[in-house]
N, C-alpha and C positions, 0 to 999 in steps of 0.2 A: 273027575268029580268036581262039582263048581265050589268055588271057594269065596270065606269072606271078601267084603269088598273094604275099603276104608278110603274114604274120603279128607284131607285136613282142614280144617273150618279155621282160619284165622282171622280174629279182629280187624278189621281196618285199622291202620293205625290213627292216632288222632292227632289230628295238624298242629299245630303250632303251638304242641305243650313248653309250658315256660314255666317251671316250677320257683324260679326267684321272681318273678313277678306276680305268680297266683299269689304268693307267702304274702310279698308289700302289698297288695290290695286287698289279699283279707285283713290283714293288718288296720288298713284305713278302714277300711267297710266296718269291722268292731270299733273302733273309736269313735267313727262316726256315730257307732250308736251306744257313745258312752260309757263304752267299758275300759276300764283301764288297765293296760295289757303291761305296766310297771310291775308289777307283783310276782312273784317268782312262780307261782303257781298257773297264772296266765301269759307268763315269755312266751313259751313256747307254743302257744292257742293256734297263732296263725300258721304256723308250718304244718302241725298235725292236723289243721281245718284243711288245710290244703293237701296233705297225701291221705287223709281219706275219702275225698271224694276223686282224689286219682283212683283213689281203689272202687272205689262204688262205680266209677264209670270204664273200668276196665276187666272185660271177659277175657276168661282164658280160654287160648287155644285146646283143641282137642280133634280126636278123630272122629267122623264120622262113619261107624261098623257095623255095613248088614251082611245080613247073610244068605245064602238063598232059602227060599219056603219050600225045602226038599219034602216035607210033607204035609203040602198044602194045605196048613192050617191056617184057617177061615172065623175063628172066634176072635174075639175081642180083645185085645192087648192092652192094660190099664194099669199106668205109676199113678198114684194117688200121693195126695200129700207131701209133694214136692213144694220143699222149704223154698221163698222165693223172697229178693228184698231189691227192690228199684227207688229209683227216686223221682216224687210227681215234677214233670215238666213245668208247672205252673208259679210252685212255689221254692222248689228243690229240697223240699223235705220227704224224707221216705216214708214208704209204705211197703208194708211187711205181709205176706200171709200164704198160700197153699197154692200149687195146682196139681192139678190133675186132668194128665195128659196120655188118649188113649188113638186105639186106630185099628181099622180092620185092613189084614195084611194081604197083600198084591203077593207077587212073584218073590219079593223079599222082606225078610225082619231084620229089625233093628238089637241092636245092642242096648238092652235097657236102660241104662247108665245115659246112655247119651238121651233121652229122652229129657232130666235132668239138664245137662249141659246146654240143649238148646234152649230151655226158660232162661238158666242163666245168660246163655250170650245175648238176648234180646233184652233181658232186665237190667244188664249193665250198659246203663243209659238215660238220658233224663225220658223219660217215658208218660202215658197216660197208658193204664191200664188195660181200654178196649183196641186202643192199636197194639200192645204187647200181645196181647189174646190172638189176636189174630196175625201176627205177624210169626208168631207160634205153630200155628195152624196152617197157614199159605206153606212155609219154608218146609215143612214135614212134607206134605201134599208135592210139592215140587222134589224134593230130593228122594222121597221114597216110592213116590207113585202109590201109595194105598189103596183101596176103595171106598174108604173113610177114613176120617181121622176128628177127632174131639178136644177141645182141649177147655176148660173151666178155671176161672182163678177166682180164689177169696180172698181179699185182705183188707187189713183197715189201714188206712189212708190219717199220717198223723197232722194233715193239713186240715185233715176237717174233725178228727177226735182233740188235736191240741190247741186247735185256733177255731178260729170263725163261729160257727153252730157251735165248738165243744161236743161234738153228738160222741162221747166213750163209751166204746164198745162195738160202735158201727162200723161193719165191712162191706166192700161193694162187690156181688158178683156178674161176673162176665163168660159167655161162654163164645166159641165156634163150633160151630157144626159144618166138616164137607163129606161132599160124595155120599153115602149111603148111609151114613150117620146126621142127614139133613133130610134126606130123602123118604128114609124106610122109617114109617113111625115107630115099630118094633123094636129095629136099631137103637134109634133115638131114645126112648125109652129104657132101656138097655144099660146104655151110656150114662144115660145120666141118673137111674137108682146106682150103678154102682158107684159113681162118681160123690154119690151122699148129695148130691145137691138135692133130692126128694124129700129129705129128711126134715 
C-alpha cells in the first residue's frame, strides 16, 4: 500500500548574519534620523529593531507531506485566508493580508498545513508581492506535479497606506494561474468565485 511521502523544506541559511553589527547600525541609522536612543525607553530600540527583522526574514523549517490520490480525487483543493505578513523590498516596511492557495490534484495530495507553510517560506523575505504570488505557484507546480494550481493574495502594503499616496485602506491583489486552472475557463472561474476574489 503507497504511503506518505515527506519531503524537508529548509531555509537557505542567510550569509553573513552579524547581529552586533545590525544592533550599532541601526543604532546610527536612528540617530541619524534624530532620535534619541539616551532614554531608557529607547536603549534598547536597536537590538529589538534588529531581532525582529531577524525574525521577519527567517522561515521555518517544515516537512513537506503528500500522500497518494488513492481515490483519485479530481476536485479543487482550497486554504483560503491564509494569514500572510512580508516585508516590501523597496522600502522594508511590511505588508500584511490573506492568500488563498488552491490546486487541482495529480497522482498525489498535499498535507493542508503545508499549503500555509509554503506562503510562509517565501514571505519571509524582503519581497514584492507578484513575485511572492508566483513563486508560490511555480514551487507547488514543481514539487507536487498538480494539473492546476491557484494561488491569489490580498494585502495592504504599509508603504503606500502610511507614506507616500497615504491611500488607507488600499490592498493590492495578485493572483497565478497554472495548468488547468489557466487553461480551462470553467476551472478558472471556479477558483476564483471560491477564492472571493468575485466578490
Amino acid at each position: 500500500m503507497p504511503s506518505s511521502s515527506a519531503m524537508r523544506v529548509v531555509p537557505d541559511p542567510v550569509d553573513g548574519v552579524d547581529l552586533a553589527a545590525a544592533e550599532r547600525h541601526a543604532a546610527g541609522f536612528l540617530r541619524a534620523l534624530g532620535i534619541d536612543l539616551d532614554t531608557e525607553s529607547l536603549r534598547g530600540t536597536p537590538g529589538r529593531m534588529t531581532r525582529a527583522y531577524v525574525e521577519l526574514f527567517t522561515p521555518r523549517s517544515f516537512d513537506l507531506t503528500t500522500f497518494p490520490n488513492e481515490e483519485g480525487y479530481d476536485e479543487l483543493v482550497l486554504a483560503r485566508g491564509i494569514p500572510i505578513r512580508s516585508v516590501c523590498e523597496h522600502h522594508l516596511l511590511p505588508f500584511v493580508g490573506v492568500a488563498h492557495v488552491g490546486y487541482l490534484p495529480g497522482e498525489r495530495i498535499l498535507g493542508l498545513s503545508k499549503l500555509a507553510r509554503v506562503v510562509e517560506y517565501f514571505a519571509c523575505r524582503p519581497q514584492v508581492q507578484e513575485r511572492l504570488t508566483k513563486q508560490v505557484a511555480d514551487w507547488l507546480d514543481e514539487q507536487l506535479r498538480p494539473k492546476g494550481v491557484g494561488v491569489v493574495i490580498d494585502a495592504e502594503h504599509t508603504c503606500m497606506t502610511l507614506r507616500g499616496v497615504r491611500a488607507a485602506g488600499a490592498t493590492t491583489l495578485t493572483s497565478t494561474l497554472l495548468g488547468t486552472l489557466r487553461s480551462d475557463p470553467r476551472s478558472r472561474q471556479e477558483f476564483l468565485d471560491l477564492a472571493g476574489v468575485n466578490r
